[in-house]
Backbone as numpy.savetxt, mean C-alpha at the origin, in Angstrom:
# Nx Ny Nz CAx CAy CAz Cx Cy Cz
45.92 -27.58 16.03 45.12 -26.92 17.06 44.67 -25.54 16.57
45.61 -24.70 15.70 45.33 -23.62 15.66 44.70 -23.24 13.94
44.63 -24.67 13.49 43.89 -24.98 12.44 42.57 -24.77 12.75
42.29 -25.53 13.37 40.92 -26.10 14.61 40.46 -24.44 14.92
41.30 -23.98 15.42 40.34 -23.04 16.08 39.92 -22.01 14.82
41.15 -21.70 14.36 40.71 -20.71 12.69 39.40 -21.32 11.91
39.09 -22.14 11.87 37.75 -23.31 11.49 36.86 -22.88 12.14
36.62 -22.63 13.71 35.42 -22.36 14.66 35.42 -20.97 14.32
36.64 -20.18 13.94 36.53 -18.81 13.87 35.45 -18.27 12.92
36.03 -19.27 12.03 35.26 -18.51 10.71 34.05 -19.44 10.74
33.40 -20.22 10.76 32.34 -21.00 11.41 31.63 -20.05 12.04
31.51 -19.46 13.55 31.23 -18.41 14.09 31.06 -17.11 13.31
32.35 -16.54 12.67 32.11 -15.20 12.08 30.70 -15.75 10.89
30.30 -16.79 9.96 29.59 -17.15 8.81 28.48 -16.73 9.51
28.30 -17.96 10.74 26.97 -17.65 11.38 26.74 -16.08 11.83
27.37 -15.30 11.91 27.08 -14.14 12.57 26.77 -13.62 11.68
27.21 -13.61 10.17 27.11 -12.89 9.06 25.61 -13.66 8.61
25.42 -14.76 9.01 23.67 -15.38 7.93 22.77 -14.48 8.92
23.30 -14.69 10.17 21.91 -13.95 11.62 21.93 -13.08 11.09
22.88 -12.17 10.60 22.42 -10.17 9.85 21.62 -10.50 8.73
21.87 -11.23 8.09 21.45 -11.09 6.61 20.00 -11.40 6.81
19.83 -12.61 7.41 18.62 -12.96 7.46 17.50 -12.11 8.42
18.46 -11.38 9.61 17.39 -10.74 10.32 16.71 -9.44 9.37
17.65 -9.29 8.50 17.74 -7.89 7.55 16.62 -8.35 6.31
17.00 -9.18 5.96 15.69 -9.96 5.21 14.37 -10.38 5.68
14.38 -10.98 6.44 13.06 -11.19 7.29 12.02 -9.84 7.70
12.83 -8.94 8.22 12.12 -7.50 8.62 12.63 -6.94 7.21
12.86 -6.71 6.45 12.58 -5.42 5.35 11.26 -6.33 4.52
11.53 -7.65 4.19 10.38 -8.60 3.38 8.81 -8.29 3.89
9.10 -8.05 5.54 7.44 -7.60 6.07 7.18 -6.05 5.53
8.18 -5.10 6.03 7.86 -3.70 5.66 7.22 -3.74 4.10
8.04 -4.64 3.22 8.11 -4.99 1.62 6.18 -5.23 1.87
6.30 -5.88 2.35 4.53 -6.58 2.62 3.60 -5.54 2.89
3.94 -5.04 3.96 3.10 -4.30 4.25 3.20 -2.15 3.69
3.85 -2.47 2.52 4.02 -1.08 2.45 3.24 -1.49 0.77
3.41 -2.60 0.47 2.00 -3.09 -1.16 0.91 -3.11 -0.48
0.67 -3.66 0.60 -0.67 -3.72 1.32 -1.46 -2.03 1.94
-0.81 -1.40 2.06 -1.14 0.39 2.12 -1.46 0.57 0.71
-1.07 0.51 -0.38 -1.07 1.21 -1.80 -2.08 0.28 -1.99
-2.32 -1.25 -2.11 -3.40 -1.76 -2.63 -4.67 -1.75 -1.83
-4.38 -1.18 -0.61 -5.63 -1.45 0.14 -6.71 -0.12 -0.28
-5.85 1.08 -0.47 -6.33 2.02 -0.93 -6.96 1.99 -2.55
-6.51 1.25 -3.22 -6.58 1.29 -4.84 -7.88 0.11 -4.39
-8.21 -0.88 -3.29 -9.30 -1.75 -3.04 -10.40 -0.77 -2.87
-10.00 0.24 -1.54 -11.07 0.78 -0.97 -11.99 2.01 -2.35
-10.52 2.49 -3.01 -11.43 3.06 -4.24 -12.32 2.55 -5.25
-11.74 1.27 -5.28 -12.49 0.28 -6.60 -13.87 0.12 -5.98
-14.23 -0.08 -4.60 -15.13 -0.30 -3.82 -16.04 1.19 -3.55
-15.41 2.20 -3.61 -15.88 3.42 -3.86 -17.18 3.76 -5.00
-16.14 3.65 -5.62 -16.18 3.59 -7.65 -17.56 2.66 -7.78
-18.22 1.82 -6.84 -18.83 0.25 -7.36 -19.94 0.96 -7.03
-20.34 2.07 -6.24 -21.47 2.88 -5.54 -21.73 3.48 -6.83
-23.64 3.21 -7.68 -23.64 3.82 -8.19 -25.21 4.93 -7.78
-25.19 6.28 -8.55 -26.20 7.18 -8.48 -26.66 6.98 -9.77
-28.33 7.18 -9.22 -29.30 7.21 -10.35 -30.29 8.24 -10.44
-30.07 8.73 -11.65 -30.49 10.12 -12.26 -31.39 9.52 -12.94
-33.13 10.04 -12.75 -34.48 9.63 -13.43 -34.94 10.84 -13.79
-35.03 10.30 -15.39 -35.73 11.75 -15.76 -37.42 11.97 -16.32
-38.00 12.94 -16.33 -39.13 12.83 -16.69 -39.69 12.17 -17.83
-41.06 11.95 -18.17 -41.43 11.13 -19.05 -41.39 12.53 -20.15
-41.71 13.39 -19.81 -41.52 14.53 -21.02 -39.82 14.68 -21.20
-39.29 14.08 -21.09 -37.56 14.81 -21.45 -37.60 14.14 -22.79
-37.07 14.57 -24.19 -37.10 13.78 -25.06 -35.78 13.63 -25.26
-35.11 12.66 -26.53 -34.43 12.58 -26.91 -32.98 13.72 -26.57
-33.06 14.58 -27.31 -32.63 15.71 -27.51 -31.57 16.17 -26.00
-32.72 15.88 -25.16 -32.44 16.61 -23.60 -31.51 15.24 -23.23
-31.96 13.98 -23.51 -31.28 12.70 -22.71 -29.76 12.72 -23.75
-29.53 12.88 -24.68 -28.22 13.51 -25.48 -27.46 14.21 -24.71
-28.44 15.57 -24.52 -27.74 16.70 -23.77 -26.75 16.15 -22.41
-27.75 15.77 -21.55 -27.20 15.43 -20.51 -25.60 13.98 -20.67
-25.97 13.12 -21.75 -25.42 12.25 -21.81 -23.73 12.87 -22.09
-23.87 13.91 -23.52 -22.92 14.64 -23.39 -22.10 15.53 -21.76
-22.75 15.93 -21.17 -22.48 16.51 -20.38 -22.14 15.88 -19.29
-22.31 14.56 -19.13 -21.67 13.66 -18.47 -20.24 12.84 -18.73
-19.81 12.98 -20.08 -18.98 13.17 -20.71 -17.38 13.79 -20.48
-18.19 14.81 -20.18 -16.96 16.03 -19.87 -16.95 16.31 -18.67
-17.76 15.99 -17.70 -17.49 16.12 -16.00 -16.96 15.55 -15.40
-16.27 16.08 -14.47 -14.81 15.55 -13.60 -15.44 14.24 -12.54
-16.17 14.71 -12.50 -16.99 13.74 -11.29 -17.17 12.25 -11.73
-17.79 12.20 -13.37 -17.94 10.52 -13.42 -17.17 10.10 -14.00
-16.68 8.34 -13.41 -15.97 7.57 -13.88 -16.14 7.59 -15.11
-17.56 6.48 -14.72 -18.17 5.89 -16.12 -19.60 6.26 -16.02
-20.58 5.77 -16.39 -22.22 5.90 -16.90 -22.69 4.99 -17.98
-24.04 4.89 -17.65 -24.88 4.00 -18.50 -25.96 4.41 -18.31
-26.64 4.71 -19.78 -27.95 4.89 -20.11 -28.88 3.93 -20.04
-30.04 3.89 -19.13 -30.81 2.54 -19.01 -32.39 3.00 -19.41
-33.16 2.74 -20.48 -34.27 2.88 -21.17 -35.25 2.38 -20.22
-36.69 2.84 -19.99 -37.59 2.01 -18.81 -37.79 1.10 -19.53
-37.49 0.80 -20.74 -37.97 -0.55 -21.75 -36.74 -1.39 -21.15
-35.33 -1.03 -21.07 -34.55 -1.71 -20.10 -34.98 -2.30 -18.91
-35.40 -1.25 -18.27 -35.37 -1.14 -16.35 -36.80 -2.31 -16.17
-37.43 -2.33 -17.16 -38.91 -2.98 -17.08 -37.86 -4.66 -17.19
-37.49 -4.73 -17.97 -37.28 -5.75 -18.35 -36.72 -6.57 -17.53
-35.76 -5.73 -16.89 -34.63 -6.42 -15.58 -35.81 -6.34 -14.38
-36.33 -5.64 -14.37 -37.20 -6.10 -12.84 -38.09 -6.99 -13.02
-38.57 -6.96 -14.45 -39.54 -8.75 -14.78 -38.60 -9.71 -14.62
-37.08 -9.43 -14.63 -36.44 -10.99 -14.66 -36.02 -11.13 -13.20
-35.88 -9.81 -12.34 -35.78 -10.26 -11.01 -37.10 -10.57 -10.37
-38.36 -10.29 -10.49 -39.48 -10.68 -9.87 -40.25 -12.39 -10.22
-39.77 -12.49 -11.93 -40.47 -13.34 -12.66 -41.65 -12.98 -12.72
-41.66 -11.95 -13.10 -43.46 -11.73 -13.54 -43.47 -10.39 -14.07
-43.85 -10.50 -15.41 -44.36 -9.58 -16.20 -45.65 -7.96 -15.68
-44.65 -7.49 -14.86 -45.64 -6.42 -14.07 -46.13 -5.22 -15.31
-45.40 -5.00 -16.03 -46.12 -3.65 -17.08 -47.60 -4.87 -17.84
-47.39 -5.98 -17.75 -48.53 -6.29 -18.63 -49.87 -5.84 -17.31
-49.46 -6.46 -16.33 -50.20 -6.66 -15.24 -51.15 -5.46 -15.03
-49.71 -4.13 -15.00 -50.85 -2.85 -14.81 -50.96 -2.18 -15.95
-50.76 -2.87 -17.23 -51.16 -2.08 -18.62 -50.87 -0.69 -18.61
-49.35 -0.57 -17.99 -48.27 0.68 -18.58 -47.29 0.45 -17.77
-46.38 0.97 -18.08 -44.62 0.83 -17.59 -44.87 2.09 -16.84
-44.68 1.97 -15.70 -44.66 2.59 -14.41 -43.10 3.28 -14.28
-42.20 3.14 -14.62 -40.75 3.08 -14.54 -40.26 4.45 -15.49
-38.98 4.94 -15.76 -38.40 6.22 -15.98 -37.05 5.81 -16.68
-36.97 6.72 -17.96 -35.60 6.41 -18.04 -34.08 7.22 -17.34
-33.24 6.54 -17.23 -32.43 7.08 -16.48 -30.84 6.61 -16.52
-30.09 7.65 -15.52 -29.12 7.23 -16.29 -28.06 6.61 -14.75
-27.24 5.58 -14.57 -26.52 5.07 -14.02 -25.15 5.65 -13.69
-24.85 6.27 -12.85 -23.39 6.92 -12.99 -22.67 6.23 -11.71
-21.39 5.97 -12.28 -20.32 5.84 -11.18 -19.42 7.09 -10.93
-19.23 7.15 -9.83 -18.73 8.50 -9.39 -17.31 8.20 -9.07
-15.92 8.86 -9.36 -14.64 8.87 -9.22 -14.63 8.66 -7.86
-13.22 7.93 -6.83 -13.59 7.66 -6.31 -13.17 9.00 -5.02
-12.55 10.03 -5.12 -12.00 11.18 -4.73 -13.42 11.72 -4.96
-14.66 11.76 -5.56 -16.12 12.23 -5.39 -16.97 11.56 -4.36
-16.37 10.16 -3.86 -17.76 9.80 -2.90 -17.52 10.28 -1.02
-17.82 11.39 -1.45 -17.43 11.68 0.01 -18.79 12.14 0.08
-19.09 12.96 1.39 -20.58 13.49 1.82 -20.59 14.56 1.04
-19.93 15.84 1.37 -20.11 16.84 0.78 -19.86 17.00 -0.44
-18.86 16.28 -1.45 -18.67 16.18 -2.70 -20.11 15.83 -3.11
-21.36 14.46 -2.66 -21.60 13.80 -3.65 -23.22 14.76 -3.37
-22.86 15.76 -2.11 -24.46 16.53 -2.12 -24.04 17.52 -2.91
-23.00 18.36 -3.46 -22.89 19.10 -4.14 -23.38 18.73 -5.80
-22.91 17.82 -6.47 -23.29 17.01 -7.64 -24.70 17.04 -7.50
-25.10 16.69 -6.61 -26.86 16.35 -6.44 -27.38 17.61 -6.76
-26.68 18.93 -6.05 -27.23 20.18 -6.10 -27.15 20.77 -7.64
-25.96 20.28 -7.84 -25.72 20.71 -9.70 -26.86 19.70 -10.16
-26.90 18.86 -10.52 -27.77 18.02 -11.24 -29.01 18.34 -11.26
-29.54 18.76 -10.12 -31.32 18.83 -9.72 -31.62 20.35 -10.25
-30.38 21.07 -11.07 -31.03 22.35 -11.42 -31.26 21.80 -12.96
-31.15 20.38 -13.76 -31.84 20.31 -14.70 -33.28 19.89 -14.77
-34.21 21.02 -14.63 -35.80 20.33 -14.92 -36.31 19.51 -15.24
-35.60 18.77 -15.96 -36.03 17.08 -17.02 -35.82 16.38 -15.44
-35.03 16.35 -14.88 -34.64 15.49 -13.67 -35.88 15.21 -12.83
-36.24 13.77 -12.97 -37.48 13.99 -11.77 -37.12 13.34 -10.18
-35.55 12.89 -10.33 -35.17 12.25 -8.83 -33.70 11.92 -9.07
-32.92 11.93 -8.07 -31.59 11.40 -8.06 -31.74 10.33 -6.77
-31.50 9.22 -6.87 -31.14 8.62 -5.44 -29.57 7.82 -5.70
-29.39 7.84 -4.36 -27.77 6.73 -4.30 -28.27 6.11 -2.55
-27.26 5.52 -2.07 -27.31 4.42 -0.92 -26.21 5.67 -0.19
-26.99 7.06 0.66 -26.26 8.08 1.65 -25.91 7.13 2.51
-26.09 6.02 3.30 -25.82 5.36 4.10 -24.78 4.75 3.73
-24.83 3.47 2.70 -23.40 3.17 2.56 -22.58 3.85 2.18
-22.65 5.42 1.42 -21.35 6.32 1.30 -20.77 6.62 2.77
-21.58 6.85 3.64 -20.78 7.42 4.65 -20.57 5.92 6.00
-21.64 4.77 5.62 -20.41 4.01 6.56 -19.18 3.51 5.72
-19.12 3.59 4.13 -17.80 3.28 4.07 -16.79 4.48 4.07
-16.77 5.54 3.78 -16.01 6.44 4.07 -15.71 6.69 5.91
-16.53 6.77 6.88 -16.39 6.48 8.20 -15.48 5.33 8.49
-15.70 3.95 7.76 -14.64 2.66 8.01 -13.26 3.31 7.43
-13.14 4.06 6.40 -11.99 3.73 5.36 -11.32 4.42 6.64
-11.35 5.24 6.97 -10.52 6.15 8.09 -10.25 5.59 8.91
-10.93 5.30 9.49 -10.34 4.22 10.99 -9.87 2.86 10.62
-9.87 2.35 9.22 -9.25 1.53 8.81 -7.53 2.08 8.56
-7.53 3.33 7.82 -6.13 3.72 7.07 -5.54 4.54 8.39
-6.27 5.17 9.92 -5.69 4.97 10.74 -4.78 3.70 11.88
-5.59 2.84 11.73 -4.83 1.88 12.10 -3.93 1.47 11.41
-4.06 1.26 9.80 -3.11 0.68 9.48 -1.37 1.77 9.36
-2.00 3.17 9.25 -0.57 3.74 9.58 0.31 3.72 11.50
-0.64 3.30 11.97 0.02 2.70 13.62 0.51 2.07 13.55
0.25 0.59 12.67 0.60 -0.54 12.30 2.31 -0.22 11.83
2.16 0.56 11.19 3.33 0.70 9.65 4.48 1.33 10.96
3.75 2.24 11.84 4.63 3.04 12.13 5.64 2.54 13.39
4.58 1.37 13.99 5.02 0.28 15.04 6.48 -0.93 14.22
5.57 -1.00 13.31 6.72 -1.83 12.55 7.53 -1.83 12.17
7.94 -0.48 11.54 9.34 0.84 10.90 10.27 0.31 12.57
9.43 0.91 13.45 10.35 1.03 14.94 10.64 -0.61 15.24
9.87 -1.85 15.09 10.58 -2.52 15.22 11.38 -3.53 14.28
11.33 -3.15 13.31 12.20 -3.50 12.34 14.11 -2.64 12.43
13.78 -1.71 12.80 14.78 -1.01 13.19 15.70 -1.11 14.50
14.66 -1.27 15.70 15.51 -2.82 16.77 15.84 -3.70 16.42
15.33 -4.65 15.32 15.54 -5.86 15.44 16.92 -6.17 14.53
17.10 -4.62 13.46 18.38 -5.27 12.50 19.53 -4.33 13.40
18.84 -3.37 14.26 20.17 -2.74 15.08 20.88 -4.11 15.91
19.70 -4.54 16.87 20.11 -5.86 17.85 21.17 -6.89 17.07
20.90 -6.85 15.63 21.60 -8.01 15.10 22.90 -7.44 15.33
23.32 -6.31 14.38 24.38 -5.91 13.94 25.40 -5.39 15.33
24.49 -4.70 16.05 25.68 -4.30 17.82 26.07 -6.16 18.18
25.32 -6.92 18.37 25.96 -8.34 18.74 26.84 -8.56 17.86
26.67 -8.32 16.50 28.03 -8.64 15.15 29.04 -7.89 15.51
29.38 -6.78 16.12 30.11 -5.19 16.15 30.41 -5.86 18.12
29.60 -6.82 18.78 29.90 -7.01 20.18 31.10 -7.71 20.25
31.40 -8.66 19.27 31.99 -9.71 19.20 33.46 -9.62 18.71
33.17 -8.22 18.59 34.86 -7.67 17.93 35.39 -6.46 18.63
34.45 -6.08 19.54 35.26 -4.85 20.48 36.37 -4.98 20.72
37.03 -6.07 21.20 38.39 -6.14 21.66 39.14 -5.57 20.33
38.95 -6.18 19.49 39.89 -6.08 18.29 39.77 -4.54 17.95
38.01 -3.64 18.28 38.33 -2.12 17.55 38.86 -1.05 19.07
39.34 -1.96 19.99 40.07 -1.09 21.36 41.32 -1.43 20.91
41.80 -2.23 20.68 43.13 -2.90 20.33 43.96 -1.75 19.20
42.64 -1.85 17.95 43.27 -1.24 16.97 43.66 0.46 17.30
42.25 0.64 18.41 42.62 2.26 19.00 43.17 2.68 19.75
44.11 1.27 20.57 45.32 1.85 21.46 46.41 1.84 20.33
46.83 1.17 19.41 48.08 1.44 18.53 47.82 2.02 17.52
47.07 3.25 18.27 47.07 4.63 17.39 45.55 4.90 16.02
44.88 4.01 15.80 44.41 3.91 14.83 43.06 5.26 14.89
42.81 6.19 13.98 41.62 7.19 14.23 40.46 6.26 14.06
39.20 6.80 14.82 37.71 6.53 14.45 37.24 5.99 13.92
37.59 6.87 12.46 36.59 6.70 11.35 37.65 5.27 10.77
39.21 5.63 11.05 39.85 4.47 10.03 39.32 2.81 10.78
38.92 2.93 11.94 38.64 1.93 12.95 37.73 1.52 12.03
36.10 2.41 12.14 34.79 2.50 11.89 34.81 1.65 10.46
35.45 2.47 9.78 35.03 2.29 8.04 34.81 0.68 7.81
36.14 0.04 8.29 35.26 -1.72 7.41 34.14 -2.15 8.43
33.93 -1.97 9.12 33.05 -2.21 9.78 31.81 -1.87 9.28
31.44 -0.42 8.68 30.46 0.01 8.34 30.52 -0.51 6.70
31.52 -0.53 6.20 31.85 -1.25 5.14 30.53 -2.84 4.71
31.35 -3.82 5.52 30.68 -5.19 5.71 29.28 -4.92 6.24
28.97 -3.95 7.43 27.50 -3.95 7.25 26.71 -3.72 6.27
27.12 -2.49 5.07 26.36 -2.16 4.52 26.11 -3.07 3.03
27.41 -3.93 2.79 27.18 -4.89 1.90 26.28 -6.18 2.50
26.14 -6.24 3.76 24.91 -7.41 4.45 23.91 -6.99 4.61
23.53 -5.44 4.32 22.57 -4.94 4.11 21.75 -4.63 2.96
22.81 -4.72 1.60 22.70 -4.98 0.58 22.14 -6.37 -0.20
23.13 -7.04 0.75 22.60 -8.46 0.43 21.10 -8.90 1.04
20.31 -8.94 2.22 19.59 -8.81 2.84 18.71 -7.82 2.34
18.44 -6.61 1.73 17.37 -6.13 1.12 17.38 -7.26 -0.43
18.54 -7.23 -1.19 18.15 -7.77 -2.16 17.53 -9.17 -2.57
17.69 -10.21 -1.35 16.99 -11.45 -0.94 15.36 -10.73 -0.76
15.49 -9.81 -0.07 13.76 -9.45 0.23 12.85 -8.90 -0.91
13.96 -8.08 -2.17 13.07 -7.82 -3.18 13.11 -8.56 -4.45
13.93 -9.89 -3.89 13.78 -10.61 -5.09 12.73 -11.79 -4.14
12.08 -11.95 -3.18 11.03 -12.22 -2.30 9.67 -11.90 -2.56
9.84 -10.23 -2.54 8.81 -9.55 -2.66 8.05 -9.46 -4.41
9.60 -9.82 -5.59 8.72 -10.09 -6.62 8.17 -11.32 -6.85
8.58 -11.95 -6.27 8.18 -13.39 -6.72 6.48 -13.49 -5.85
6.46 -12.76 -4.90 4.85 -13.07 -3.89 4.15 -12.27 -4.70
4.74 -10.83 -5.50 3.86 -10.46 -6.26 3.52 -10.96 -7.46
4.36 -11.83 -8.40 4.00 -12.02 -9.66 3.07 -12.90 -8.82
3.15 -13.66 -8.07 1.87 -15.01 -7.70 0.88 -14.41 -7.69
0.74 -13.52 -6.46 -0.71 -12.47 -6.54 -1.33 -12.08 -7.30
-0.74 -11.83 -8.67 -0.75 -11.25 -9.80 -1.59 -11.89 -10.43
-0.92 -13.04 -10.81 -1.44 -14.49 -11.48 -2.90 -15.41 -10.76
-2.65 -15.11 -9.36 -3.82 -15.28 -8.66 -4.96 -14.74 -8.62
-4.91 -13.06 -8.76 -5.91 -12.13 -8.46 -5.50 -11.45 -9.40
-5.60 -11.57 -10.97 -5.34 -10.44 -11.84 -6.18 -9.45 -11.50
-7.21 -9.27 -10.96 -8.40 -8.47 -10.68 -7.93 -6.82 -9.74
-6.97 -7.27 -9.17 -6.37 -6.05 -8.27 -5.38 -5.06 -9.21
-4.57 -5.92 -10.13 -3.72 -4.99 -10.78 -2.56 -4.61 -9.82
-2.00 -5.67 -8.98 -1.00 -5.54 -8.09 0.38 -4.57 -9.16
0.24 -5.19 -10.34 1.76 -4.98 -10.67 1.53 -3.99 -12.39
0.01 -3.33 -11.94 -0.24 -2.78 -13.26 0.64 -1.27 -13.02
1.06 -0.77 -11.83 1.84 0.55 -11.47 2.83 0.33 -11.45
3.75 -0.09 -12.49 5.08 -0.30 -12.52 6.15 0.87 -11.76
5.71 2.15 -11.73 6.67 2.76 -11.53 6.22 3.04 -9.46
5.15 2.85 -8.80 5.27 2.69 -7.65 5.32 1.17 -7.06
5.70 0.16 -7.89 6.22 -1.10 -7.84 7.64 -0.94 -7.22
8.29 0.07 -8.65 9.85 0.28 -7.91 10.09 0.97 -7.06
9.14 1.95 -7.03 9.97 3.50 -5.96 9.64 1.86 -4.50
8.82 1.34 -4.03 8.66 0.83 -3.02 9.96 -0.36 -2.83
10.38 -1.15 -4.17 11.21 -1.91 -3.81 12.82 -0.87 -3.88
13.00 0.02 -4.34 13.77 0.98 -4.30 14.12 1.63 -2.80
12.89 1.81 -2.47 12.99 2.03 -0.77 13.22 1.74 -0.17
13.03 -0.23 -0.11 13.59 -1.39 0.85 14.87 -1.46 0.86
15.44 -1.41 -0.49 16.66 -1.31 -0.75 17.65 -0.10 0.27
17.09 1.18 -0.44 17.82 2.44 0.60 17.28 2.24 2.57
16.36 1.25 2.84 15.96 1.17 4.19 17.05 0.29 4.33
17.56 -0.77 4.05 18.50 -1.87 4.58 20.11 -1.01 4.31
20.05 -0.91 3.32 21.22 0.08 3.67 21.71 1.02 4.61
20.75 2.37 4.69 20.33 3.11 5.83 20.47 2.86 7.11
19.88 1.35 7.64 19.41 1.25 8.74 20.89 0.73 9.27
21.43 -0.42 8.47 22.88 -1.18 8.26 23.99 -0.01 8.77
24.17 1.23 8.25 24.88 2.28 8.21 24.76 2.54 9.84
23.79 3.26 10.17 23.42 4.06 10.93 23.97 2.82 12.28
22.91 1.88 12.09 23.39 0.95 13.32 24.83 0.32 13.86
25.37 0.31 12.40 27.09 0.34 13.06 27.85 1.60 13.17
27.27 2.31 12.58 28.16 3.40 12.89 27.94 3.95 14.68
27.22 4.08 15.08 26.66 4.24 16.66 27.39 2.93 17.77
27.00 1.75 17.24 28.07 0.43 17.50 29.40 0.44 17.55
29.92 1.27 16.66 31.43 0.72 16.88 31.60 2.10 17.47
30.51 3.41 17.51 31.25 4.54 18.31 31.34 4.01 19.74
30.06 3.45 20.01 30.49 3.28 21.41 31.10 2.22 22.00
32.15 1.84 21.41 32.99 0.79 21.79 34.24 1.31 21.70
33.89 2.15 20.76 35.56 3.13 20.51 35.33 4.41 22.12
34.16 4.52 22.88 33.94 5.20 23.64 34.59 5.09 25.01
34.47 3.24 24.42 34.53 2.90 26.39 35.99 2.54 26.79
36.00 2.60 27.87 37.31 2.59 28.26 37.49 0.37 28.43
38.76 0.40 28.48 38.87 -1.05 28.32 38.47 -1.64 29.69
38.24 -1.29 30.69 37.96 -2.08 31.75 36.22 -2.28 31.71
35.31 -1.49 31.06 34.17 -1.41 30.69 33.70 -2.39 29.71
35.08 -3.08 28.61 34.89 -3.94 27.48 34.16 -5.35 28.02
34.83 -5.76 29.63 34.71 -7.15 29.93 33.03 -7.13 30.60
């Protein structure tokens, strides 16, 4: 009989111990999710930045010499990514292959300018950054026009914000309930043994000597439970990886770790904190309050 019941005991205590682990896994694996999804969404919205390019046309008198100059001097400025020099013997050529029809023969001269293609960093495409550049640029005389797409700089800079506002509501909603949901586990784990930490504190036992395995076993199910989530979280990333080499999910090795490093100190942390508050207030209440 008392075989039997030591069997349901520990039966019961297992299950109580998979419900932590797994609730602890389940919510740190999303935070895990959604804290790559902040870093890549931003490294998206820049690449998408970066894809906006300005075009600098210069006069038909600029020679050689001057299109050097500038080429150099694009070179060494903080502002561009990258650049490309495009010849009107170029620019002619690509708009005969987008029209299909040979227009310089048509009007017997190339109507067109050479010029140069710049992508702008993506910390430059803002409004006032990219009119300032315009203002530097247009004091070279060879310059006979700069244009870029002012419209799509500022509806995507207008989206990116109210995009990276929501998504920190998101993050910040989720922190809070990820933090109910592994407290809820662990006070029902810590519910189920009150008797035993009143028991131990009527025959004398202090607090903390009560507290300690308690906070003990949480924090190794908290251990265990982050480390299920970041051996989770590498495996969804190498896929991504392999799926979308194009993002460079796993080309930042070292904010790869600080983030799975974090999950780690969050399950711990949270493990700690939530039993330690748990078994205070059980060590609080008086025994007629236990039932």
């Amino acid at each position: 009989m008392a075989s039997s019941f030591d069997k349901f005991q520990k039966r019961r205590l297992l299950s109580s111990y998979f419900s932590v682990v797994l609730s602890i896994f389940l919510v740190l694996f999303l935070l895990g999710i959604l804290g790559f999804f902040i870093i890549n969404s931003k490294k998206l919205a820049d690449d998408f930045k970066e894809e906006i390019a300005m075009t600098v046309f210069f006069k038909n008198e600029a020679n050689d010499s001057i299109l050097k100059a500038f080429d150099q001097e694009l070179k060494t400025a903080r502002f561009a990514k990258s650049f490309i020099y495009v010849t009107k013997e170029a620019a002619a050529k690509q708009h005969s292959d987008i029209i299909g029809e040979d227009f310089v023969t048509f009007l017997g001269e190339n109507p067109l300018q050479n010029s140069f293609d710049i992508h702008l960093k993506a910390n430059f495409v803002e409004r006032d950054s990219i009119a300032k550049i315009e203002s530097r640029l247009r004091k070279n005389t060879m310059i006979s026009d700069i244009v870029y797409d002012k419209q799509l700089v500022n509806l995507v800079n207008d989206n990116i914000k109210k995009v990276s506002m929501w998504i920190l509501i998101a993050s910040g909603l989720l922190t809070i309930i990820a933090v109910l949901l592994i407290n809820s586990s662990l006070r029902l784990s810590i519910y189920s043994n009150r008797f035993i930490i009143k028991t131990m504190q009527m025959v004398g036992a202090t607090k903390s000597f009560i507290r300690k395995p308690f906070v003990m076993r949480s924090i190794k199910l908290g251990m265990i439970g982050a480390g299920l989530a970041i051996i989770a979280l590498l495996i969804l990333l190498i896929y991504l990886n392999n799926m979308y080499p194009g993002l460079g999910i796993l080309d930042d090795k070292l904010v790869v770790a600080i983030v799975l490093i974090a999950i780690f100190g969050i399950g711990v942390l949270i493990t700690w904190l939530s039993t330690y508050f748990a078994t205070q207030r059980f060590l609080n209440l008086r025994t007629d309050d236990l039932y």
